[in-house]
Residue, then its C-alpha position, 0 to 999 in steps of 0.5 A: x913275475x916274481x914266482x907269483x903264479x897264474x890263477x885259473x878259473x874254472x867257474x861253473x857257477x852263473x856268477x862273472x868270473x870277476x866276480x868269483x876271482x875277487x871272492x878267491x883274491x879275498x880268501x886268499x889273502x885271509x889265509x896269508x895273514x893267518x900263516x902269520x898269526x899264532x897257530x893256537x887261533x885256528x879255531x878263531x879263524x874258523x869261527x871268522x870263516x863260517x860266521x862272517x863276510x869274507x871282506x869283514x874276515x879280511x879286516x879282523x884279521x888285518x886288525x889282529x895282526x896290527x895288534x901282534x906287531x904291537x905286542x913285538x915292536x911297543x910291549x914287553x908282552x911277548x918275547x917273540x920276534x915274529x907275530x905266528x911265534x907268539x905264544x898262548x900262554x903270553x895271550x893269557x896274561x894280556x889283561x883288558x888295560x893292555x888292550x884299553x893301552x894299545x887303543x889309545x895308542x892307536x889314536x896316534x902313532x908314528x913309522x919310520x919309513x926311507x928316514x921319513x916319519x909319518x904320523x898317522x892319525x886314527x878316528x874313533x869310528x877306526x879304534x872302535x873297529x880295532x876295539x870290535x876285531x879284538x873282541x870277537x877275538x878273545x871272546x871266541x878264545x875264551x870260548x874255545x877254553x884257551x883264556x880262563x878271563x873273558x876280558x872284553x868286559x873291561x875294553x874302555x868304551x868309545x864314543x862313535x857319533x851314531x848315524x843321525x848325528x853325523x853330517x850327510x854328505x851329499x851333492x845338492x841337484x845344482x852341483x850335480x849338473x855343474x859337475x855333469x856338465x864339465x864331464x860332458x864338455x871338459x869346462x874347470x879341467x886343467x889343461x893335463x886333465x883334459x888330455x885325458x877327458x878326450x880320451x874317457x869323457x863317455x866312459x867317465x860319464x856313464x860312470x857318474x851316471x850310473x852312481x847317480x842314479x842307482x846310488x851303487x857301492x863302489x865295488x859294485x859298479x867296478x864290477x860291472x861287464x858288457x855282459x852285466x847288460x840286456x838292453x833288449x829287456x831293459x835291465x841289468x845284473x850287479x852283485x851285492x854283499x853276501x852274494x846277492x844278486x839284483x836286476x836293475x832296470x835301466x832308464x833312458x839317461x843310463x841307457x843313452x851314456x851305457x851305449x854311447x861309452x859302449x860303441x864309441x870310446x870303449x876299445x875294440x875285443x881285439x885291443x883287450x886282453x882276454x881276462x879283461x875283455x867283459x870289463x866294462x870300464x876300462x882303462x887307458x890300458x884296456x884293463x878293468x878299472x880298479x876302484x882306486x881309479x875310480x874313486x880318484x875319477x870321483x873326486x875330481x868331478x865332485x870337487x869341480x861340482x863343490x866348487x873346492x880342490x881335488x883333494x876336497x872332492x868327494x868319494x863314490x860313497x857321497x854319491x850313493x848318498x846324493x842318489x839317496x837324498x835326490x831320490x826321497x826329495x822326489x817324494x819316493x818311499x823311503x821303501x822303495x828307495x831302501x830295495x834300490x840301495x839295499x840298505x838292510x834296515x830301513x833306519x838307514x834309509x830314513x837318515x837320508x829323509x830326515x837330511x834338509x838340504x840348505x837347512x843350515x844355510x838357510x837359518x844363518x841367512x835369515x841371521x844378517x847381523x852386519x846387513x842389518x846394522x849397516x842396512x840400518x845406518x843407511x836409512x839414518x845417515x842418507x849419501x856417503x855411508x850407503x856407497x861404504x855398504x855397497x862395499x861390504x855387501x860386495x865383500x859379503x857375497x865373496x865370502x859366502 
């Protein structure tokens, strides 16, 4: 394979060998990156490893990485040619508008890759996560007496929409039962598709379900093993953020789709490979299913639901929010239903109460301008003119 070398577990703890195995994959790819970063930032990495979430470490370092390969291929701010061949005394002349540049830089920039250009396009919520991963940076190098400038005080602000002004994206409860509807009967698949429905209709089910009602991240529901559940007790186990654990409480829908995927469409031990035989969504392979594939399993149900194409579908993320607002617009606490999503302040929760389905649909509704003036020339002119407002009212209804 490669040279690529077999990873063993010798788990001792109560926590899935999955589980374990995604935290040391995650470790284990901070370390690369940092073998090819420049050796003076040892004492950063250490900060990042004792101080934040392993997945958190693993884009700071993505990030200053990004940026070491801007300082070889786009400046002249260092004369290395490989980014752990950079030296200190070049970082100490990096002042703020360098980085102030490079950001601006990264709103768009291009690559060449098979003599094919790609652009890529960066958001402001993505540059103020560079902007923050830069910061940490050469706040803990002026810490450690590296830098004689903390120059973080002179990075350009960036205007990121703060949570109540984005829009929230969510199914309405009419959405959610086209889309069940169509995973549970095949209805708006293409042909291709539902040659593979027949073989993972109750496994894609007892996913979609389980998003729906828990509102679960996505790495936690991929997470997930036969053994995550006693249906005995009613209950079962996930792994959240910093190694939290939390028993969930199964109702009779999550239960029903569990156990049917479980007993008639999950394959056999047998049929499965050892490493994967407690996965408890597999593929067609018998691997466990990667969030990749989940997250396309998503979006095309969620696109049948809107009623708009595949790639328009939405993410695992949009069906947390959908289990949120479906969940307030039940008349829960917005307590309750922060314990059950683990949100960690309850501001965030409260985004979702304050969310009115329709709301929009609803004022422009009541703002009929063209009915009203057509609606209004009919009562004036009586016959020929009130078999053209037919006509428009047809044509009205289509657009909406």
């Amino acid at each position: 394979m490669g040279g690529s070398k077999t990873v063993k577990l010798h788990n001792r703890s109560d926590k899935p060998d999955n589980v374990v195995l995604r935290q040391y994959e995650t470790e284990q790819e901070c370390e690369k990156i940092q073998k090819e970063l420049p050796s003076f930032m040892r004492g950063f990495f250490a900060y990042l490893k004792g101080n934040v979430l392993p997945l958190t470490r693993l884009n700071y370092l993505r990030d200053i990485r990004f940026f070491c390969q801007y300082l070889i291929e786009e400046t002249e701010l260092t004369e290395a040619k490989e980014t752990r061949d950079i030296k200190l005394k070049e970082f100490q002349n990096i002042k703020a508008v360098d980085v102030n540049i490079f950001i601006d830089w990264c709103r768009r920039y291009t690559r060449e890759k098979d003599d094919v250009e790609i652009v890529y396009e960066n958001s402001n919520r993505t540059l103020a996560r560079k902007k923050s991963s830069l910061s940490v940076m050469f706040k803990q190098l002026y810490r450690d007496d590296l830098l004689e400038k903390n120059i973080t005080d002179g990075f350009d602000p960036i205007r990121v929409p703060k949570a109540g002004e984005r829009e929230i994206k969510a199914l309405q409860d009419d959405e959610v039962m086209v889309m069940l509807d169509a995973v549970s009967t095949g209805t708006h698949l293409t042909a291709r598709e539902r040659k593979y429905w027949e073989k993972t209709k109750k496994r894609d089910k007892a996913i979609l379900i389980l998003f729906l009602t828990y509102g679960l991240r996505l790495f936690e529901l991929q997470q997930l093993n036969v053994s995550s559940f006693n249906f005995a007790r009613g209950e079962f186990k996930i792994y959240r953020k910093r190694d939290k654990e939390a028993v969930m409480p199964l109702n009779r829908s999550v239960t029903e789709v569990v156990t049917d995927y479980i007993e008639n469409e999950r394959a056999r031990d047998e049929d499965i490979l050892e490493e994967h035989q407690d996965a408890l969504f597999l593929s067609l392979q018998g691997k466990r299913m990667t969030e990749r594939s989940i997250r396309d399993l998503v979006k095309k149900y969620t696109s049948i639901g809107l009623s708009t194409s595949r790639r328009a579908g939405y993410s695992p993320h949009k069906l947390r929010a959908t289990a949120a607002t479906s969940l307030i617009g039940r008349g829960n606490s917005i307590f309750d239903v922060q314990a059950l999503l683990d949100h960690e302040q309850v501001t965030t929760t409260q985004l979702y109460a304050d969310h009115k389905m329709n709301v929009k649909r609803d004022l422009v509704n009541d703002m009929e301008w063209e009915l009203e003036r057509t609606e209004g020339m009919s009562k004036d002119n009586a016959g020929t003119v009130r078999i053209h407002i037919g006509d428009e009212e047809d044509n009205s209804k289509k657009g909406e």
